[in-house]
C-alpha positions as CSV (number, residue, x, y, z in Angstrom):
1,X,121.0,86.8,65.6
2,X,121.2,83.4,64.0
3,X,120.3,83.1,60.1
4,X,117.5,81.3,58.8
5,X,118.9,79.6,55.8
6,X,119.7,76.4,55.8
7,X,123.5,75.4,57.0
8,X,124.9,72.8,54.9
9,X,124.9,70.1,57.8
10,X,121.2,70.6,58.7
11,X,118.6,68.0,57.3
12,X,115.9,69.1,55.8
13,X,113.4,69.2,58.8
14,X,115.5,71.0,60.8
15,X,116.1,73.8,58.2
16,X,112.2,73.9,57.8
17,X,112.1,74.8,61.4
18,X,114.6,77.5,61.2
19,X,112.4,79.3,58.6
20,X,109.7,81.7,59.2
21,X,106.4,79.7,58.5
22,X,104.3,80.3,55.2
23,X,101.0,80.4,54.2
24,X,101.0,78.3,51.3
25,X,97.9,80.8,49.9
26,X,99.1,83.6,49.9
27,X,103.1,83.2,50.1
28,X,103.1,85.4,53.3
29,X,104.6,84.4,56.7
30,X,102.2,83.3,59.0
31,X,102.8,86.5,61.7
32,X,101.6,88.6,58.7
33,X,98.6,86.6,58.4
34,X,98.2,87.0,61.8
35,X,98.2,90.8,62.0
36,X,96.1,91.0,59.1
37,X,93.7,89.2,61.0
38,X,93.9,91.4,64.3
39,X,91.8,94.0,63.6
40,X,88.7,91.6,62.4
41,X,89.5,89.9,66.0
42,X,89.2,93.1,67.9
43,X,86.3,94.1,66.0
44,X,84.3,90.6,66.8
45,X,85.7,90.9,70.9
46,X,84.0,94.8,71.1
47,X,81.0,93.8,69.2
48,X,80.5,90.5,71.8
49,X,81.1,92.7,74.7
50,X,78.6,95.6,73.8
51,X,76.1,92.4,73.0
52,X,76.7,91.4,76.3
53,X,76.1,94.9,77.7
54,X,80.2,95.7,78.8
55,X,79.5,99.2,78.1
56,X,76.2,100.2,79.9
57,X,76.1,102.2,82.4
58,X,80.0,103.5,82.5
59,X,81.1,106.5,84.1
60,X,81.1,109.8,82.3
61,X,78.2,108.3,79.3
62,X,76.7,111.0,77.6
63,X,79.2,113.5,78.3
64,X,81.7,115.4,77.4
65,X,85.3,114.5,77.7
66,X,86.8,116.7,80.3
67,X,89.8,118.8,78.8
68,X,88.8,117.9,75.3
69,X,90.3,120.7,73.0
70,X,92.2,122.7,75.6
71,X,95.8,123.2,74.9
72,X,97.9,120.3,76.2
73,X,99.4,120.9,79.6
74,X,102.5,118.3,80.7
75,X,101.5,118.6,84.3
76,X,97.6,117.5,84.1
77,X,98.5,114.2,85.7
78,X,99.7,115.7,89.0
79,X,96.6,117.7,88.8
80,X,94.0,115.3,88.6
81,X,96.1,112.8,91.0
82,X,95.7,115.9,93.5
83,X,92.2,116.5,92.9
84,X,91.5,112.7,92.8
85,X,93.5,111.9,96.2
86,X,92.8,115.5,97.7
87,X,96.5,116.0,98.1
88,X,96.9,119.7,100.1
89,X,99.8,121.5,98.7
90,X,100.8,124.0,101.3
91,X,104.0,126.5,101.9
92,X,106.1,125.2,104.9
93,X,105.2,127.6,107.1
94,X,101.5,126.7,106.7
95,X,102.0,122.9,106.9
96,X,104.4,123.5,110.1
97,X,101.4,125.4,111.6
98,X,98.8,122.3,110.6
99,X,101.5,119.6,112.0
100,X,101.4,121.7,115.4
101,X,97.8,121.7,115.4
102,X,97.5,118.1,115.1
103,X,100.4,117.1,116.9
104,X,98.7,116.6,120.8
105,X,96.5,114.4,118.7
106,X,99.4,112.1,117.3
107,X,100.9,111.9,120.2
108,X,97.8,111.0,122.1
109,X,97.5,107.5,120.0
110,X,101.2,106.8,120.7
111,X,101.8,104.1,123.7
112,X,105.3,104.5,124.1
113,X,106.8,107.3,125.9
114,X,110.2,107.0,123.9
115,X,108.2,107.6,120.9
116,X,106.5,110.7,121.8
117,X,110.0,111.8,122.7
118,X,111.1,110.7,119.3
119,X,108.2,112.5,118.0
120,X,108.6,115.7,119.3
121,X,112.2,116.1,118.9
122,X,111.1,115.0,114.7
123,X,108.7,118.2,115.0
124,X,111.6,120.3,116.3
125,X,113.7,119.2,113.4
126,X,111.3,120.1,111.1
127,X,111.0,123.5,112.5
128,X,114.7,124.1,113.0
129,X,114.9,123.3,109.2
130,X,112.0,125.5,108.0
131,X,113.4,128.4,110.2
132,X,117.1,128.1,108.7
133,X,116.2,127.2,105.1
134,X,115.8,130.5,102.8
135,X,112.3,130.4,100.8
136,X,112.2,129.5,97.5
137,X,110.0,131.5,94.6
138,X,107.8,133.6,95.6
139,X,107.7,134.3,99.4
140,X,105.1,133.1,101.4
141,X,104.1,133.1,104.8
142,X,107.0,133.5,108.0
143,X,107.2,130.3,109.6
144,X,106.2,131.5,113.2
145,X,105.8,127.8,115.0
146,X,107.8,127.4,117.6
147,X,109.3,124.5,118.6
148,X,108.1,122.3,122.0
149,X,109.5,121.7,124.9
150,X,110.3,117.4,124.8
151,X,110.0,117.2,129.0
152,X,106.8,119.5,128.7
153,X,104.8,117.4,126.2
154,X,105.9,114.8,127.4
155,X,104.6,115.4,130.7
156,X,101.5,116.4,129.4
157,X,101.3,113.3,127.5
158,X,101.2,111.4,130.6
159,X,98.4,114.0,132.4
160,X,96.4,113.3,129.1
161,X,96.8,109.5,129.3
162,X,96.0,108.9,133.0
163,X,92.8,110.8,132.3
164,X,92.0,109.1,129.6
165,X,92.5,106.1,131.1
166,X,90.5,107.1,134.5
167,X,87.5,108.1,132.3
168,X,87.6,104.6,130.5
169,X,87.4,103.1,133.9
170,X,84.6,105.2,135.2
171,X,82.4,104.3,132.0
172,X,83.3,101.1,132.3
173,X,82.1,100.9,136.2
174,X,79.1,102.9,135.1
175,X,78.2,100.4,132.6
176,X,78.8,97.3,134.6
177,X,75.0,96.5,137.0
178,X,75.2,97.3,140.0
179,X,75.7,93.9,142.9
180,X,72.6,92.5,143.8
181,X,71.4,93.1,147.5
182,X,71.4,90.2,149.5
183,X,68.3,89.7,151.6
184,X,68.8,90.7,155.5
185,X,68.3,87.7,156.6
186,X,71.4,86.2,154.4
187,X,74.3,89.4,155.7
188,X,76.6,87.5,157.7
189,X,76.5,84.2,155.3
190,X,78.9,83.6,152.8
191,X,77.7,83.1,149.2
């Protein structure tokens, strides 16, 4: 940190800029003038922005502050970011059993089959893990998902696919107007 007096082979202008500056008023240094000044400021920038109407209309006017007097809990963050985000919190064995449910579903918007292969064998990881890992706290629920076969899913990927894609061919031939008739007397002639 340098010092602000004067060195002896400074000139007199440079010295003057080493040192804090004053108000020649009052004798303090111009930050402290400054700060004294900050609260008028924020006073004159809230006043200007209720004029302008800032504060109309905001979320929550009128009543009471949620959690106001309660004792003070150091988790109430991840509780409102769950409530706000709807974040489920569930036991392994329950979100196992939600993953299986949605998992024909995943799969079905995957184009690749090497990723529903990677996919699947991902699920059976997860379940080898949750079967092998001993529960912590108190116990819930036995994790009863089993895990899938890759070959089988797989397989019925594909069945699922190819019917998808036959129906999307049907509507599509449904939708399409029919060819117009040509008149009999017009068979044989090319268009």
């Amino acid at each position: 940190m340098s010092d602000p007096s004067p060195q002896p082979d400074e000139t007199g202008d440079e010295a003057a800029r080493r040192m804090p500056a004053r108000d020649d008023r009052t004798g303090r240094s111009a930050a402290a003038a400054r700060i004294a000044q900050q609260a008028t400021w924020v006073d004159l920038q809230v006043r200007q922005a209720m004029e302008r109407g800032d504060f109309d209309n905001l979320p929550g006017q009128g009543k009471p502050i949620e959690g106001l007097g309660t004792e003070h809990d150091p988790d109430w963050w991840v509780k409102k970011l769950v409530e706000r985000e709807n974040i489920a919190i569930l036991p392994p064995a329950l979100a196992l059993r939600k993953e299986d449910a949605e998992l024909d579903g995943r799969l079905d918007r995957i184009n690749v089959e090497t990723e529903v292969r990677r996919e699947v064998e991902d699920f059976n990881a997860r379940v080898r893990k949750a079967i092998y890992t001993p529960p912590t706290g108190p116990s819930g629920p036995p994790v009863i998902t089993r895990q899938r076969d890759v070959d089988a899913e797989v397989e019925a990927w594909r069945e699922r696919r190819t019917a998808r894609i036959e129906a999307q061919r049907a509507a599509r031939a449904a939708s399409q107007p029919a060819p117009a008739k040509r008149p009999w007397w017009r068979l044989g002639r090319p268009r």
